[in-house]
N, C-alpha and C positions, 0 to 999 in steps of 0.2 A: 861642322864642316859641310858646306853644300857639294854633293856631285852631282858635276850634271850627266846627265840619261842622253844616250844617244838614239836617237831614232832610225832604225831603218829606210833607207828612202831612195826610191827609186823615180827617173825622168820620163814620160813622153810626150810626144810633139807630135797634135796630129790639127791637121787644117780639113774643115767641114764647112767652108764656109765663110761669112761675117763673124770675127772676134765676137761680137758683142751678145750675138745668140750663145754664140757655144760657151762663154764664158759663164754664164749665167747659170749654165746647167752644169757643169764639173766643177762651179766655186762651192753646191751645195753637195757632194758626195761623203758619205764616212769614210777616212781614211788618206782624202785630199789633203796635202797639207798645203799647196801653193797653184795659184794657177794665175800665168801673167800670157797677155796679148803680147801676138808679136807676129813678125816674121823669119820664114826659112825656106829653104828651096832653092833659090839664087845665087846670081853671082855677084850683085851690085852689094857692095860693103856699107852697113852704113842707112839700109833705106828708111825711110820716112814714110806716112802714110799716101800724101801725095803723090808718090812715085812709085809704090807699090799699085796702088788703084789702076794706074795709067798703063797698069798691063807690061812692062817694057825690062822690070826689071827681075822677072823669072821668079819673084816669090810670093809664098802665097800665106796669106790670113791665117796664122795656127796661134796653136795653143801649147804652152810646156807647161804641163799638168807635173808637179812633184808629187811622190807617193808614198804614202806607207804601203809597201807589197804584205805587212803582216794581214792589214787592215780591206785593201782591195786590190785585187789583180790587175793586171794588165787583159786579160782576155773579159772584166770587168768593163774597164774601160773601154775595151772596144765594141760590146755592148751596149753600150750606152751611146758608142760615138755614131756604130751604124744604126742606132734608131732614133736619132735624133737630128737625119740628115737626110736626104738622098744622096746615095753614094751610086744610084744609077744614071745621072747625067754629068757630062762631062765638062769641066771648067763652067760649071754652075749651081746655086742655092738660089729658087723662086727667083725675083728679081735682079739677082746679083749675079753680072754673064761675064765670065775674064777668066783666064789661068790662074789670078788673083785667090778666087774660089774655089779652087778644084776641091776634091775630095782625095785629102793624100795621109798617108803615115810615115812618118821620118822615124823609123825604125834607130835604135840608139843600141842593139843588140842584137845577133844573130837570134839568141831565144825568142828577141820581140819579133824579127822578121818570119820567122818560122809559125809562132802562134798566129800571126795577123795572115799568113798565107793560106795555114791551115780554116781560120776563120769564114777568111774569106769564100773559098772554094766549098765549106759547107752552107755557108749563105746561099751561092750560086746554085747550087744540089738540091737543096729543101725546097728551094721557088720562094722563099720566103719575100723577094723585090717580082718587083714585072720584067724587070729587065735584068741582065747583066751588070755586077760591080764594076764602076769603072776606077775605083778609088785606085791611087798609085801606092805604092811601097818604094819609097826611097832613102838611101843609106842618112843618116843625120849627120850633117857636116856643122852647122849654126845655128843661131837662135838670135833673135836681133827684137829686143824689150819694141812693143810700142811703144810711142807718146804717153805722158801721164795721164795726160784727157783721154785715156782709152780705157785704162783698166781701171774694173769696175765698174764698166758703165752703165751697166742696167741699175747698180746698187745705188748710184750715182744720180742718173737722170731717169729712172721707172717710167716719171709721168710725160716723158718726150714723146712726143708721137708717134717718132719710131717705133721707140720702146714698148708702149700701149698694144700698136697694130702688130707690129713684129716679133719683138723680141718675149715679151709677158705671153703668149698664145702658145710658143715653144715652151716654154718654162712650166706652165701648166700643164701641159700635155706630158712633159718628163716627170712631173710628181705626180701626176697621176699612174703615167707608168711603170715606175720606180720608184714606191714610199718606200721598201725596205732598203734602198741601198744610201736614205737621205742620212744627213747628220743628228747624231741626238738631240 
């Protein structure tokens, strides 16, 4: 008789950014079991990457990280997420300028909003940025998959130029920072 094991797992959705950096660095974490491109934050039903870029339809570039909470936290994750972004400019990542970008958390749980606020505000305290966080904390209404051509796409297309100049400079920088939190 097979049974199957159910695994604990828990959701967050947090925009840092271009999908395709941040995805590259929470697809390799122990205890990640899913992480898909997408958008949330808006009110347009339905968007497309097109129309998200164009600034117009209020959502912004995230990530739904699924979890094993036995395996890694959420105050893990956030971790990971403010050091792997500036979260002190405002509806911006280097090159990438829009609300599309911003630096936000779509909080899925009072616990989540509590930790991420608590987080935050010792971020701010320590001096550990130059500036003030400007990442936003907002409640999580949806999560809207991107295109196929998105996800994965560092795993995908590495030797894109993009990928080369942009997205591989992050990703080494995060295993450098964090070998102990990689996958086995």
């Amino acid at each position: 008789m097979n049974e199957t094991i159910s695994i604990p797992t828990e959701t967050a959705t947090l925009g840092n950014g271009c999908f395709w950096c941040t995805e590259a660095v929470f697809q390799q974490l122990e205890g990640v079991i899913k992480v898909t491109s997408g958008y949330s934050g808006g009110e347009t039903d339905n968007p497309d990457y097109k129309s998200v870029c164009s600034g117009t339809t209020g959502h912004a570039e995230c990530l739904e990280v699924v979890y094993d909470p036995t395996k890694i936290s959420f105050e893990d994750l956030l971790e990971i997420f403010w050091k792997t972004h500036d979260p002190t400019t405002l509806n911006r990542q280097g090159n990438d300028i829009g609300t599309q970008y911003r630096s936000v958390i779509f909080y899925h749980s009072e616990e989540q909003k509590v930790v991420a606020e608590k987080y935050m505000e010792q971020l701010n305290q320590s001096g550990t940025f130059p500036r003030p966080i400007v990442t936003l904390l907002q409640s999580f209404t949806r999560f809207f998959p991107a295109e196929d051509y998105h996800q994965n796409y560092f795993k995908l297309n590495g030797n894109a130029p993009y990928c080369q100049f942009v997205v591989r400079p992050k990703v080494e920088k995060f295993l450098k920072t964090f070998p102990q939190k990689l996958r086995s």
